[in-house]
Structures are given as structure tokens and as C-alpha cells.
C-alpha positions as CSV (number, residue, x, y, z in Angstrom):
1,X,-186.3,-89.1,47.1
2,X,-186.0,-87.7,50.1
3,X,-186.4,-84.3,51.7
4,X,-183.6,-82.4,53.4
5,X,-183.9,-79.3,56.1
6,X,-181.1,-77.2,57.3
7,X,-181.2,-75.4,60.9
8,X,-178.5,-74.2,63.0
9,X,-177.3,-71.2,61.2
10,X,-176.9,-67.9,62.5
11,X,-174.6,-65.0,63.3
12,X,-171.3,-65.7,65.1
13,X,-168.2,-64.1,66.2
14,X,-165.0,-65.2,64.3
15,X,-163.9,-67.4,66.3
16,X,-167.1,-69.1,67.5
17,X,-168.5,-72.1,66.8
18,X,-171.8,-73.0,65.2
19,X,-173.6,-76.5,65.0
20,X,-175.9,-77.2,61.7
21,X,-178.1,-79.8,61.4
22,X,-180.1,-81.2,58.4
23,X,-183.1,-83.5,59.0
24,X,-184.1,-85.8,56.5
25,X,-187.7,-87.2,55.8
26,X,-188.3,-91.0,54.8
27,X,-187.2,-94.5,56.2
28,X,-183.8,-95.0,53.8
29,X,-181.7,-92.4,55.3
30,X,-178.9,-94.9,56.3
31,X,-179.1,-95.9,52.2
32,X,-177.7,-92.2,51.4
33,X,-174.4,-90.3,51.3
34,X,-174.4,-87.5,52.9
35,X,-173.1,-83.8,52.3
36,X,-172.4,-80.2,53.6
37,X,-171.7,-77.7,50.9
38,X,-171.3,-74.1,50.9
39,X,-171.9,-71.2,48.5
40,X,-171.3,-67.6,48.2
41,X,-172.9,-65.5,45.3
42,X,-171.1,-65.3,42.4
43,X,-169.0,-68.1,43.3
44,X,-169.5,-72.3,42.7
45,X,-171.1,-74.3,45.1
46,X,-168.0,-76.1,47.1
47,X,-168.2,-79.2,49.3
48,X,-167.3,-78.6,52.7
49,X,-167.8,-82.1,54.1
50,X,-169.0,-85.2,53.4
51,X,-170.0,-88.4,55.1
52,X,-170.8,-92.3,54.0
53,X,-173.8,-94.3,54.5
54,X,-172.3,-96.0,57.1
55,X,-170.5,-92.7,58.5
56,X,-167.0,-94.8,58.0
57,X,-165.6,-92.6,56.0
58,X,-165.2,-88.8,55.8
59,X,-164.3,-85.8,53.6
60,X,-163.2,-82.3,54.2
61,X,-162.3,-79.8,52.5
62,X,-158.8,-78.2,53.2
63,X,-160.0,-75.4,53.6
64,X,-161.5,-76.3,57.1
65,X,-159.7,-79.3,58.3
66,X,-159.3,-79.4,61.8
67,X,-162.1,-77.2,62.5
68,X,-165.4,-78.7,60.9
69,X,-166.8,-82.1,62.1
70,X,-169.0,-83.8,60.0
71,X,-171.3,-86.7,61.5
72,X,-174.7,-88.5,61.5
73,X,-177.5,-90.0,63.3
74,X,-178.8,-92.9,61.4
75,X,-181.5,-93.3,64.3
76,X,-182.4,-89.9,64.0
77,X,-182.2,-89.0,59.9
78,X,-180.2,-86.1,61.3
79,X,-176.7,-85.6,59.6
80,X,-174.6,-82.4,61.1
81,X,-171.9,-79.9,60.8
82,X,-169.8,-79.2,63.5
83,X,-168.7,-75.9,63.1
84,X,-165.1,-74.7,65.2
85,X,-162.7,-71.7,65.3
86,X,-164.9,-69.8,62.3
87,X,-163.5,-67.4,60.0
88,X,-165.1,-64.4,57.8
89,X,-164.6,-66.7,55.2
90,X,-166.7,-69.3,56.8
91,X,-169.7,-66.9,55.7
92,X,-172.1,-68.5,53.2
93,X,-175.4,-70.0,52.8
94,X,-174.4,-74.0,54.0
95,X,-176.5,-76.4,52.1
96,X,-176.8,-80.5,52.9
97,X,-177.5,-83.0,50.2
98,X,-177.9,-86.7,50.0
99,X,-176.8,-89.2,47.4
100,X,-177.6,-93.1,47.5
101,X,-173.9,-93.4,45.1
102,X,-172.8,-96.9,44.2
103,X,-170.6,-97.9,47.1
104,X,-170.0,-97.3,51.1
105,X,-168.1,-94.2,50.0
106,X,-168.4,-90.4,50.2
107,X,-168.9,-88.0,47.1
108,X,-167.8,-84.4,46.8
109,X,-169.3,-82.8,44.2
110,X,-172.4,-81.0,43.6
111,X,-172.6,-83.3,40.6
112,X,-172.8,-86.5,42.6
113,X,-176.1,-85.2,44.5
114,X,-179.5,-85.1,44.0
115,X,-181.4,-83.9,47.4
116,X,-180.8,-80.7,48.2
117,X,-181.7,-78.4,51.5
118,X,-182.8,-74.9,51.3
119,X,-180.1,-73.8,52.7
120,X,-179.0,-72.0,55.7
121,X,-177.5,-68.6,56.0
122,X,-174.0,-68.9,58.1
123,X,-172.3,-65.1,58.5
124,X,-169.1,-64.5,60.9
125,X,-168.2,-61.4,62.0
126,X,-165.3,-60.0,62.9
């Protein structure tokens, strides 16, 4: 197991950018996948980003290619989310998650993960 805590979050103008980082606890962090979902009530959980163990391999979601960065610190257990060119759709509570998987890959759905964040409130405003 390992524990996962969310900061960066915040209120920003559309257009801003934000950075969020997630710390992890533990000496295996460099053995998990790592991920940046998003939620909205009423709506499913959807995966933003995503990263390998190694950090060799990346997901996003269309929805904000070109404008998020995902990357991590395996010195630091720190993975983040780089955060460009927000939108009022960008608002939602952003949640990180790890995942030791099976391979050097990433995973990109809620399904695949097992260490969850609290969560951190993200709201744009126009």
C-alpha cells in the first residue's frame, strides 16, 4: 500500500495555469503507475493523465492534450500535474492514484487503481 496526498489546487482564471502535486509515503514509489483523474458530481471519475513506473510512457486524455503535463520525481515520491491554458471545464476535484500493474506501462482507468488521494478541489473562473 501506499499513501497518496494531493496539493496544488486552488482558484484560477481561465486561462491560468495551476501545478498539482501528489506525494506518496513508502520506499516502492518507483514500483507504481501513476495517475491524475478528475471528477465532477454526478459524473464518472475520468483519467486525465497517466504516467509509467519508469515515467517512459505517458497518457492523456484528449480532452487536454497540449495543455496538461504529467511527470514524476522518483527521488522525491512526488508525481505532478502540470496544469496550462485552463478552461471552466477544467473545474473538478483532481484525484492521483497509484497502481503497481503488470508491466512498464501506464493504466487509465479508475478500475486499474488501487491508492487513492483525497482529492483536490481545482475551479476556473471565467
Amino acid at each position: 500500500q501506499v499513501q497518496l496526498v494531493e496539493s496544488g489546487g486552488g482558484l484560477v482564471q481561465a486561462g491560468g495555469s495551476l501545478r498539482l502535486s501528489c506525494a506518496a509515503s513508502g520506499r516502492t514509489f518507483s514500483t507504481y503507475a501513476l495517475g491524475w483523474f478528475r471528477q465532477v458530481p454526478g459524473k464518472q471519475r475520468e483519467c486525465v493523465a497517466a504516467i509509467s513506473r519508469s515515467g517512459g510512457k505517458t497518457y492523456y486524455a484528449d480532452s487536454v492534450k497540449g495543455r496538461f503535463t504529467i511527470s514524476r520525481d522518483n527521488a522525491k515520491n512526488t508525481v505532478y500535474l502540470q496544469m496550462n491554458s485552463l478552461k471552466l471545464w477544467d473545474t473538478a476535484a483532481y484525484y492521483c492514484a497509484a497502481t503497481r500493474g503488470g508491466t512498464d506501462s501506464y493504466y487509465h482507468t479508475s478500475l486499474d487503481y488501487g491508492n487513492w488521494g483525497q482529492g483536490t478541489q481545482v475551479t476556473v473562473s471565467s
